[in-house]
C-alpha positions as CSV (number, residue, x, y, z in Angstrom):
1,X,34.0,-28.2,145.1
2,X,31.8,-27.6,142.1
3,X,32.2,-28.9,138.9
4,X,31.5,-25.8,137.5
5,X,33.8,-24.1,139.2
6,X,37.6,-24.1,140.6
7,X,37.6,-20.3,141.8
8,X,35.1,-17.7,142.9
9,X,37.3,-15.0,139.9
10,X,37.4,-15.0,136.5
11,X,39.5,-17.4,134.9
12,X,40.9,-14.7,132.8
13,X,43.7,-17.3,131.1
14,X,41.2,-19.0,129.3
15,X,39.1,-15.7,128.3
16,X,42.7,-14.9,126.5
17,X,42.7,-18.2,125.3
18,X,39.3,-19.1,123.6
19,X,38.7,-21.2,120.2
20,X,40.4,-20.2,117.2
21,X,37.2,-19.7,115.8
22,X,35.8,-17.6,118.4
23,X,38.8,-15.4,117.6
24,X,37.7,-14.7,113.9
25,X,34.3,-14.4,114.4
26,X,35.5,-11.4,117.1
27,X,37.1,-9.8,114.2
28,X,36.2,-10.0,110.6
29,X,31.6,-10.8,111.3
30,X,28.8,-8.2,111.8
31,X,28.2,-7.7,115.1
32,X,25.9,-10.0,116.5
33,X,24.0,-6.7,117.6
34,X,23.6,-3.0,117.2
35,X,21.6,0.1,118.2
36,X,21.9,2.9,115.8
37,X,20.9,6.2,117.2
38,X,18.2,4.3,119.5
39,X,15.7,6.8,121.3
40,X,12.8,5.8,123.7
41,X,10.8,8.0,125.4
42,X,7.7,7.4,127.7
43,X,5.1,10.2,128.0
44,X,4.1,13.4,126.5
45,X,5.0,17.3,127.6
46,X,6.5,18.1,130.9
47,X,5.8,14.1,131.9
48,X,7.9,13.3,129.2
49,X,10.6,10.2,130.3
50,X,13.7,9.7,127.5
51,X,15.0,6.2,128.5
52,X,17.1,5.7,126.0
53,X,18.9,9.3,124.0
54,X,20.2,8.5,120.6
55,X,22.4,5.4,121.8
56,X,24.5,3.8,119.3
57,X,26.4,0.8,120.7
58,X,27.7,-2.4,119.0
59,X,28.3,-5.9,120.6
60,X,30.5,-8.1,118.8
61,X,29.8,-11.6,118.0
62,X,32.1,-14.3,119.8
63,X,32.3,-11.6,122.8
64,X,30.7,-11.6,126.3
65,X,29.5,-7.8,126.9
66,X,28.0,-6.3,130.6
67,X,25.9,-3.3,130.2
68,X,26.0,-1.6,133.2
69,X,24.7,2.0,134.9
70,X,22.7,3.6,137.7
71,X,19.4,2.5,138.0
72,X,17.2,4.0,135.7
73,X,19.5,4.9,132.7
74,X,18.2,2.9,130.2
75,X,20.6,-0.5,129.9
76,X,17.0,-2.4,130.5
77,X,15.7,-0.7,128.0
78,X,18.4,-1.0,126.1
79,X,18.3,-5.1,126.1
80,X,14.3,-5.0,125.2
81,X,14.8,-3.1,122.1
82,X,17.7,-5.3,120.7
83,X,15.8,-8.5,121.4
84,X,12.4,-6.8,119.7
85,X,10.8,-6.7,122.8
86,X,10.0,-3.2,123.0
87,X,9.5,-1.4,119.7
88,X,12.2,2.4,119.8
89,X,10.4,5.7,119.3
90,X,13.2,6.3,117.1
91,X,16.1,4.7,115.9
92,X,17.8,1.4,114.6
93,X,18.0,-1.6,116.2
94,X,20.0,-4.8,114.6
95,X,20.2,-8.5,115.2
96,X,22.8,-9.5,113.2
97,X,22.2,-8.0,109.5
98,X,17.9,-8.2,110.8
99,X,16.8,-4.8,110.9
100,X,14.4,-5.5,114.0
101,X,11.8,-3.0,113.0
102,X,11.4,-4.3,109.5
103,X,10.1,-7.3,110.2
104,X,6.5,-8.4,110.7
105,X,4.8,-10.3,113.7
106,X,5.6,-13.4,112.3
107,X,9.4,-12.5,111.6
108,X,10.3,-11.2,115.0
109,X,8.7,-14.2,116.5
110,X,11.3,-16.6,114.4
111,X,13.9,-14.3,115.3
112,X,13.3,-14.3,118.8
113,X,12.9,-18.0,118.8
114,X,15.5,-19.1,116.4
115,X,18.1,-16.2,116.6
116,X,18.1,-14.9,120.5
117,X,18.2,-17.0,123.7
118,X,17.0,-15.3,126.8
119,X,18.1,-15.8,130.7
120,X,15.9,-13.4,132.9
121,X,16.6,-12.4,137.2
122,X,13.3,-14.1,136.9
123,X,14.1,-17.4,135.7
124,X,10.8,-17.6,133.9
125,X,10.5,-21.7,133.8
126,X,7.1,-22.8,132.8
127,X,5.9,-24.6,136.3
128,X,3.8,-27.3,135.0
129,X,7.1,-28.9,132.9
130,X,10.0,-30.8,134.1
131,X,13.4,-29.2,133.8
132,X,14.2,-31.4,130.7
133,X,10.8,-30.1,129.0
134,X,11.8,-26.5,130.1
135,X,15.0,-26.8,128.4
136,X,14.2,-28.7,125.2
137,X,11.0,-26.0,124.8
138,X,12.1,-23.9,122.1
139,X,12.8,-26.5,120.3
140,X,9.7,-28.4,120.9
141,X,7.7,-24.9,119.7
142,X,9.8,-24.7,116.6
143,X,8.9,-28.6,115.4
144,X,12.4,-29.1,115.3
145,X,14.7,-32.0,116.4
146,X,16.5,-31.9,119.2
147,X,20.2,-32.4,119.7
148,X,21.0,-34.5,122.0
149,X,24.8,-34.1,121.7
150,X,24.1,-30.4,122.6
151,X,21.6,-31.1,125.5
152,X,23.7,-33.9,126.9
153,X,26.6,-31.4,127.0
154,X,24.8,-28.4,128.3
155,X,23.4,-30.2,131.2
156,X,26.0,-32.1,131.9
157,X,28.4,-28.7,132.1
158,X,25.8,-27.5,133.8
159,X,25.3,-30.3,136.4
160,X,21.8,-30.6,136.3
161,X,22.0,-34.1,134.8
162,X,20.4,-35.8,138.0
163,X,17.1,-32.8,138.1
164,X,16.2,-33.4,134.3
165,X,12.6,-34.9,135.9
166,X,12.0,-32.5,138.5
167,X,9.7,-29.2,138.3
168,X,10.9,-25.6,139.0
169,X,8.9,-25.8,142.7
170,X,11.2,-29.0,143.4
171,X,15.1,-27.2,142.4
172,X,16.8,-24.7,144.2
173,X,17.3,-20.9,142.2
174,X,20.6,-21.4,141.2
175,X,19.5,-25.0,139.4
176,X,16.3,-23.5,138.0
177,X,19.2,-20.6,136.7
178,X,21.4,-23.4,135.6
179,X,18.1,-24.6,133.6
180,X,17.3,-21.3,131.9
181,X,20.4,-21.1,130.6
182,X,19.9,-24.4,129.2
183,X,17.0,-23.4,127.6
184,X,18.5,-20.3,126.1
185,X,21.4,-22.4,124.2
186,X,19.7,-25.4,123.6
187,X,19.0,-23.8,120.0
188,X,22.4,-22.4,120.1
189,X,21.2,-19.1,119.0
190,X,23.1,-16.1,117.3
191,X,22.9,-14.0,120.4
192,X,22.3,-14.4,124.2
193,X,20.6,-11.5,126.5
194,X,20.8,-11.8,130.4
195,X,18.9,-9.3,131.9
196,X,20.4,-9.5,135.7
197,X,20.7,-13.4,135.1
198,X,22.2,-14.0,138.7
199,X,20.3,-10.8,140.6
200,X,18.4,-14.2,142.3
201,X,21.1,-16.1,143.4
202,X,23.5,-16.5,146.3
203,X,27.5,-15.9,146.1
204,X,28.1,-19.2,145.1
205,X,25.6,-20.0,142.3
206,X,26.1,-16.6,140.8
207,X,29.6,-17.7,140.1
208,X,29.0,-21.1,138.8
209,X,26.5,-19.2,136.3
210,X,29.0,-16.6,135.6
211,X,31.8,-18.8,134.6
212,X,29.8,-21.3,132.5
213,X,28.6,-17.9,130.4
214,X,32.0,-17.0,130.5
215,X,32.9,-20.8,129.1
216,X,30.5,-20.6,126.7
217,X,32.2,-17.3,125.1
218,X,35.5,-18.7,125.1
219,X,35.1,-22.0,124.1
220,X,32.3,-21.9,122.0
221,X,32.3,-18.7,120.1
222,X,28.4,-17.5,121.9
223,X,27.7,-14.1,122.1
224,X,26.5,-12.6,125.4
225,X,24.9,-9.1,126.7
226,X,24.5,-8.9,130.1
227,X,22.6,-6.4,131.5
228,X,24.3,-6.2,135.5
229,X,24.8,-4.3,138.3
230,X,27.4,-6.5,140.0
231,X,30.9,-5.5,139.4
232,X,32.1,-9.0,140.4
233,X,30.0,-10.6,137.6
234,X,30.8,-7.6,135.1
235,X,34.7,-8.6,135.7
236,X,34.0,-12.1,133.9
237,X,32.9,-10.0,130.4
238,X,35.6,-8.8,127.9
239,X,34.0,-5.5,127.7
240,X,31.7,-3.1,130.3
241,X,29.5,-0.7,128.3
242,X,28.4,1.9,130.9
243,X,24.8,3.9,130.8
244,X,23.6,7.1,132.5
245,X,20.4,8.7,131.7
246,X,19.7,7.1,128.5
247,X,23.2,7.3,126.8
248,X,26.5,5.6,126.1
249,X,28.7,7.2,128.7
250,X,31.7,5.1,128.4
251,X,33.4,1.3,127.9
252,X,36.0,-0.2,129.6
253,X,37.7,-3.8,128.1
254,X,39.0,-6.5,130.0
255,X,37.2,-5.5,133.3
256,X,38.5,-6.0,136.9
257,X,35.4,-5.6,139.7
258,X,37.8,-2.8,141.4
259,X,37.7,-0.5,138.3
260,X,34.4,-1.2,137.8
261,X,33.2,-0.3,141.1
262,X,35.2,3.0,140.5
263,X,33.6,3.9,137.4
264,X,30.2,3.0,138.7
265,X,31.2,5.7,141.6
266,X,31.6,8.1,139.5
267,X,28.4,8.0,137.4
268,X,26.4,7.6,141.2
269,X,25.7,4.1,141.0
């Protein structure tokens, strides 16, 4: 049996029971992010596309948040403008107290690097680097030092200890998973976006995945979004934001995969 994991479900006891700190930071911070009135449309006149329809949405810090809805109601689209990836047609977007659209080239490029960790379906390894050199890259591209504390814990929790050496071509998806997420704490940033983070991987490593995000909420006070459409994986976040063409359509807190699948129903997806 896995390291990572001792069941296939949510171990909801220790979501109630997280760190002390986590449970401030839930209540009394700024929300580790924020859309206020967020619009983006694609195309002009009877083209026109409106992917996202005056959405204003908070996540709270120290929380693990899914982001769920039929394909093509904007929860992609969503995730891009919070992490200044795609620039709103109108709106606000917030990282923290960072108004995204204020800053200049050089400022969303420290916040992205310093500030948000990303973990994409994609994996998005460099190929040429070893799984050690993918993970301590951020840091390495920030001239900063590593902490080995941190990266002997994460891969360790992770259990890719004994691939550290080997390249992305030479690890199975679920470890080159395991090393993206890695990669996206090693800085232990303000916020983590997973856009469909286990979308690539089989039963088993999507769980493993799942319930070291879910570790690293409860025990370390992260902040997670999760972009999803798997009710199974959506039942390991404290909240379910729900999305259908282009606007906030609903929550639900403290998901089970059976009402999630029901609400999912109902919006047709």
């Amino acid at each position: 049996m896995s390291r990572l994991m001792r069941s296939s479900q949510p171990d909801l006891h220790r979501r109630e029971q997280g760190s002390t700190v986590s449970q401030l930071e839930r209540g009394s911070c700024t929300p580790a992010a924020r859309a206020v009135d967020l619009s983006m449309t694609y195309g002009k006149g009877d083209a026109v596309v409106r992917a996202l329809d005056g959405v204003s949405v908070e996540f709270k810090r120290g929380a693990f948040t899914a982001v769920m809805g039929p394909s093509g109601s904007g929860k992609s689209t969503l995730m891009h403008c919070l992490a200044g990836l795609d620039a709103p047609t109108a709106g606000r977007a917030f990282v923290g107290d960072q108004e995204i659209e204020r800053l200049d080239d050089a400022g969303l490029t420290a916040l992205r690097r310093d500030q948000i960790g990303f973990v994409f379906q994609s994996f998005n390894l460099v190929p040429t680097l070893t799984a050690g050199e993918n993970i301590t890259l951020p840091v390495d591209l920030a001239g900063a030092e590593i902490d080995r504390g941190w990266f002997d814990y994460l891969v360790e929790a992770l259990g890719i200890a004994d691939r550290l050496s080997h390249r992305p071509s030479e690890m199975s998806g679920g470890q080159q998973q395991r090393v993206a997420c890695a990669r996206a704490l090693i800085r232990r940033p303000e916020l983590i976006f997973a856009d469909e983070p286990t979308g690539n991987l089989d039963s088993s490593s999507s769980a493993e995945l799942l319930e070291f995000l879910r570790r690293s909420v409860s025990e370390h006070g992260q902040s997670i979004v999760m972009v999803t459409h798997d009710p199974r994986g959506a039942a390991y976040a404290d909240r379910v934001v729900f999305l259908a063409d282009g606007r906030v359509v609903g929550e639900l807190a403290s998901p089970t995969a059976d009402v999630v699948v029901a609400q999912m129903m109902k919006l047709g997806g």
